[in-house]
C-alpha positions as CSV (number, residue, x, y, z in Angstrom):
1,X,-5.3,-9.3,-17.5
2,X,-7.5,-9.5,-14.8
3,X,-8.0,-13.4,-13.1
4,X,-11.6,-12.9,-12.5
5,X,-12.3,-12.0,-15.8
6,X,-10.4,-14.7,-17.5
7,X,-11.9,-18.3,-18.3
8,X,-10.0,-21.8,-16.9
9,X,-8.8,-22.2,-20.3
10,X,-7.4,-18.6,-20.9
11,X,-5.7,-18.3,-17.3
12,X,-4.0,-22.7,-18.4
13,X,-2.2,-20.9,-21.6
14,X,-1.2,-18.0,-19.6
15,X,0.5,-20.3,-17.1
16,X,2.1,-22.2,-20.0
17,X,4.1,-18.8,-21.1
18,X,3.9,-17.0,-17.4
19,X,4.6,-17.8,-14.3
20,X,4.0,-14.2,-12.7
21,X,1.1,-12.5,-11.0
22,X,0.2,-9.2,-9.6
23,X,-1.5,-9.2,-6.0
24,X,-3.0,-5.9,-4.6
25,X,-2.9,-5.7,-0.7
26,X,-4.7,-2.6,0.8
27,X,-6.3,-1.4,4.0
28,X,-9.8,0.7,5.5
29,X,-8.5,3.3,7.5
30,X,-8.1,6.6,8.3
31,X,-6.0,9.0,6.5
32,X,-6.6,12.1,7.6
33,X,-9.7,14.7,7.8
34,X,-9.3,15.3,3.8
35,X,-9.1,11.8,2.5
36,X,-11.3,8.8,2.2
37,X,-10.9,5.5,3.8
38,X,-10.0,3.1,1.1
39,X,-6.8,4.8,0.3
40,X,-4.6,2.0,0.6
41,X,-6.7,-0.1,-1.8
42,X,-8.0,2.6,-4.4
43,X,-4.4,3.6,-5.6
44,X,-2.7,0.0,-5.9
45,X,-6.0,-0.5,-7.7
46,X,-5.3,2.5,-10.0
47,X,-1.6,1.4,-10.4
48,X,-2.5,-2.2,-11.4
49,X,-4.8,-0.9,-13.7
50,X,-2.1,1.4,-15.6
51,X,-0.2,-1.4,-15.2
52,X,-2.1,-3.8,-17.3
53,X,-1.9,-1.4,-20.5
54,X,1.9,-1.7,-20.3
55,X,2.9,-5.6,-19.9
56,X,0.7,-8.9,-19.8
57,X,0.6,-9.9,-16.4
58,X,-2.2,-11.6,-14.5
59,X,-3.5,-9.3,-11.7
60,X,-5.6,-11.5,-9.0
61,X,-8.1,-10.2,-7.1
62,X,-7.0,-7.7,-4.2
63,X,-7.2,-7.6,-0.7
64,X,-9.0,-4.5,0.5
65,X,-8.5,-5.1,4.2
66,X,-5.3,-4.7,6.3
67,X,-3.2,-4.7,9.4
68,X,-4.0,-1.4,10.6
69,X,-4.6,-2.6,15.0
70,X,-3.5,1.0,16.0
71,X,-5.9,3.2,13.9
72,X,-9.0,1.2,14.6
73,X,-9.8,4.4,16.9
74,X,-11.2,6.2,14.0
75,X,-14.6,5.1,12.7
76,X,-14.6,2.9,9.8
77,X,-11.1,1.6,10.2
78,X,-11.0,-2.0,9.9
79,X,-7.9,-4.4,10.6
80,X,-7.7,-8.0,9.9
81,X,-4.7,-8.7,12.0
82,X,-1.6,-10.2,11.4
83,X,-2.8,-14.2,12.3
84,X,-6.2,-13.4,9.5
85,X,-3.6,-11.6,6.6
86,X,-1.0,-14.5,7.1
87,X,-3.5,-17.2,6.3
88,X,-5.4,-15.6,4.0
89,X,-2.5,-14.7,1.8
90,X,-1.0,-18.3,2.3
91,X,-3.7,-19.8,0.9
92,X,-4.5,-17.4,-2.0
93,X,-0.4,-18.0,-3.0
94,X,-1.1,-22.0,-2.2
95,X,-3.7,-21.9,-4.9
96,X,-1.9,-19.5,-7.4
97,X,1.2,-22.2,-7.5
98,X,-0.8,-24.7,-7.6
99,X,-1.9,-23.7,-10.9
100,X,1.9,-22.8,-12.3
101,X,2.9,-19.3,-10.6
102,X,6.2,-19.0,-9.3
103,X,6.5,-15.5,-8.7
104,X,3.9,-13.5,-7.1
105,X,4.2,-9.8,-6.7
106,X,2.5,-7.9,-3.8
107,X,1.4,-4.5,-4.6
108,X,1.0,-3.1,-1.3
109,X,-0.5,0.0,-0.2
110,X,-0.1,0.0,3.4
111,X,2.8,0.0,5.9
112,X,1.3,-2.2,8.5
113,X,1.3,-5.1,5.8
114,X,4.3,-5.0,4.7
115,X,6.2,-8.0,8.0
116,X,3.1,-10.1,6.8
117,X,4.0,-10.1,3.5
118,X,7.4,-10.2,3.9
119,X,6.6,-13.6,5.9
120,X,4.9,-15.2,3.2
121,X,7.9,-14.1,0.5
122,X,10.0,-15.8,2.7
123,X,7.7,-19.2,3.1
124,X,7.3,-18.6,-0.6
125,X,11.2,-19.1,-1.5
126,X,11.1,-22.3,0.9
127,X,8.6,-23.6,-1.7
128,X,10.4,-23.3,-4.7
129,X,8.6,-19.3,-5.6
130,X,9.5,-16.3,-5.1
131,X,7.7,-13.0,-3.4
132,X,8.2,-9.7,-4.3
133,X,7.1,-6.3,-2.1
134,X,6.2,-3.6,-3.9
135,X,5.7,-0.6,-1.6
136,X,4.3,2.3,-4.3
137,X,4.9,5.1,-1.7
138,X,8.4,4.1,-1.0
139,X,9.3,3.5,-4.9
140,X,7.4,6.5,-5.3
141,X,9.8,8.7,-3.1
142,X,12.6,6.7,-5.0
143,X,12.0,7.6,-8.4
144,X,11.5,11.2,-7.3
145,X,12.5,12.9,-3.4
146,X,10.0,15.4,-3.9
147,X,7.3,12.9,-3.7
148,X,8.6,11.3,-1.1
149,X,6.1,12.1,1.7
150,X,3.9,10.4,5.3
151,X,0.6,9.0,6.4
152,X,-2.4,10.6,4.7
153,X,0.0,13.6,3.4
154,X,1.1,15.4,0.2
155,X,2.0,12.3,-1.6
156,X,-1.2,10.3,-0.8
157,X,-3.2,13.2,-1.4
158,X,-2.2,13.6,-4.7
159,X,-2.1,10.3,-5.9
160,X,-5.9,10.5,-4.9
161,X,-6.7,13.2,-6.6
162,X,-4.8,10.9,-9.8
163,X,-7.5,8.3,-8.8
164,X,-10.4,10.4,-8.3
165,X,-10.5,14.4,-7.1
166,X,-14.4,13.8,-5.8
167,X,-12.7,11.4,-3.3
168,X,-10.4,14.0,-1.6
169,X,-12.3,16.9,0.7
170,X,-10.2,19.6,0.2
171,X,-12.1,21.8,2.3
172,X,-11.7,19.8,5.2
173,X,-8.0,19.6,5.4
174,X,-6.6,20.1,8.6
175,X,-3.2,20.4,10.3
176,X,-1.9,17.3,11.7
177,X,-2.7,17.9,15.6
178,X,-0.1,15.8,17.1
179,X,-0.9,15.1,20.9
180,X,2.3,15.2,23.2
181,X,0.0,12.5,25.3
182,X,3.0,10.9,27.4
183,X,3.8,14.6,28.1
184,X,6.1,17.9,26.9
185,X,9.2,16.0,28.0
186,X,8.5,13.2,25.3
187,X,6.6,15.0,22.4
188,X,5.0,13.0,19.8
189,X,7.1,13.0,16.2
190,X,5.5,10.3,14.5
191,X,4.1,7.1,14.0
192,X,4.3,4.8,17.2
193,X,7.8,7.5,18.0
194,X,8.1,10.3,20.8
195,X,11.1,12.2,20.7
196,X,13.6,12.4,23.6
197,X,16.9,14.5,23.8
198,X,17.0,14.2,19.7
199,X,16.4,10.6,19.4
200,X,12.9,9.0,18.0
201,X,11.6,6.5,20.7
202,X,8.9,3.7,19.4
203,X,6.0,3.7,22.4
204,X,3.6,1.1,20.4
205,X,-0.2,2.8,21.0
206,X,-3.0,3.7,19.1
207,X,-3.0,6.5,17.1
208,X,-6.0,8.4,18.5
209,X,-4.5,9.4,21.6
210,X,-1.8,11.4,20.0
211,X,-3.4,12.7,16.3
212,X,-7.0,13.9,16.0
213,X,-7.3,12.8,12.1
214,X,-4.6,10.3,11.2
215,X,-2.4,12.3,9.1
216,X,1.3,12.2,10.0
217,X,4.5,13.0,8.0
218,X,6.4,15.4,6.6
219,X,4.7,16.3,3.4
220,X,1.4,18.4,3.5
221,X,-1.5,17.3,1.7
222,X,-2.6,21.2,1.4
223,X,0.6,20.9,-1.7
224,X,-1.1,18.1,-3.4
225,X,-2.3,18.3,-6.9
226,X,-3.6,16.1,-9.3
227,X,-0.6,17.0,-11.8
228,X,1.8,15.6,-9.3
229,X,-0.6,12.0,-8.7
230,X,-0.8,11.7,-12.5
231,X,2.8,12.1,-13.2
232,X,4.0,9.8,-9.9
233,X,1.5,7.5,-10.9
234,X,2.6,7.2,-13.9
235,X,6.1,6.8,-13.2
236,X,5.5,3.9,-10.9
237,X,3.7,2.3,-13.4
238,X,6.0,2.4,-16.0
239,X,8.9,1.4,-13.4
240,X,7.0,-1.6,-12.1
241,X,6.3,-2.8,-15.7
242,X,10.0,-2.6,-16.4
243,X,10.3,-4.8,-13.8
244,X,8.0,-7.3,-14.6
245,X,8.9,-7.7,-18.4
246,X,12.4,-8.7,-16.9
247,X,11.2,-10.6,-13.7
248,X,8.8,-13.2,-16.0
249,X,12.0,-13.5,-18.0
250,X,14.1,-14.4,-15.3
């Protein structure tokens, strides 16, 4: 059930038998040569959508924008910040509890979201609510290790090609082209991370300087099918609406 397509009157009874609702949080960025920007927002989108036909929940509008500071290198990237995503989902959960919600889920697509979200879950419980993350990749790679995968990689790419195969450019797949920019002595071995002597370092800096497309991980997007996205997909639908027929219970 969709907020923005429910009148004042229907959205007053659903608060008189639920107090549970479904917030997407996405992002505009880069995910690699082969993949569009809206990732982040298009497959929480999808999910909430499968979602709906399993349990009655009321899904607000979504946020399509995100903390993304170190990939605003790439064109079309766009990051709110922290400060902007703080407020912005403060006052959207404000005016949900106002109106009798008490436990608001976050369905996030994107990693750089997830400290500002876990900061308003914990301002939330101070108010008498409660916040819950749901991180589809990382659920994803819980249910099954297979799809367990990186930053515009195998499991992404699949899930795309769930939401739409036009949207994924196959034939522009590349490798993932990590730069050893701080040198061979400290080569590059993943997000924010150089590797030295075995051991992953964090050196905070943006992403263009050492990956020419924004894919990084593991898993690679060349073994993505839409099979794989439909069954994940799937599978992280059914386990989140598990979890909600119980949550709105408790």
């Amino acid at each position: 059930m969709k907020l923005s397509e429910m009148t004042y009157w229907q959205t007053e009874k659903y608060f008189q038998e639920h107090d549970t609702v479904i917030l997407t949080v996405g992002c505009l960025e880069s995910h690699g040569s082969h993949n569009v920007l809206g990732v982040d927002t298009l497959i929480p989108d999808k999910l909430v959508s499968m979602i709906e036909e399993r349990v009655a929940v009321a899904a607000a509008p979504g946020i399509p924008y995100g903390v993304c500071e170190d990939m605003t290198g790439f064109p079309g990237t766009i990051s709110i910040g922290e400060d902007c995503m703080y407020l912005l989902l403060t006052r959207i959960t404000e005016g949900l509890i106002s109106h009798g919600a008490k436990k608001i889920l976050f369905l996030n697509g994107h990693g750089g979201n997830i400290s500002t979200i876990n900061r308003v879950c914990i301002e939330l419980s101070r108010k008498g609510a409660l916040g819950v993350i749901l991180n589809w990749w990382i659920m994803a790679g819980q249910l099954n290790s297979a799809w367990a995968g990186g930053h515009g990689g195998g499991e992404e790419t699949a899930a795309m090609m769930a939401v739409n195969p036009k949207l994924v450019y196959s034939g522009e797949m590349r490798g993932q082209e990590l730069i050893n920019d701080l040198g061979e002595k400290f080569p590059t071995m993943g997000f924010d991370r150089v590797e030295y002597k075995g051991i992953g370092i964090p050196v905070p800096r943006d992403v263009v300087k050492y990956t020419t497309n924004g894919w990084i991980g593991p898993d690679d997007p060349k073994d993505a099918t839409e099979n794989w996205g439909k069954e994940m997909l799937n599978e992280v639908a059914d386990y989140i609406a598990s979890f909600i027929r119980d949550f709105d219970m408790a």
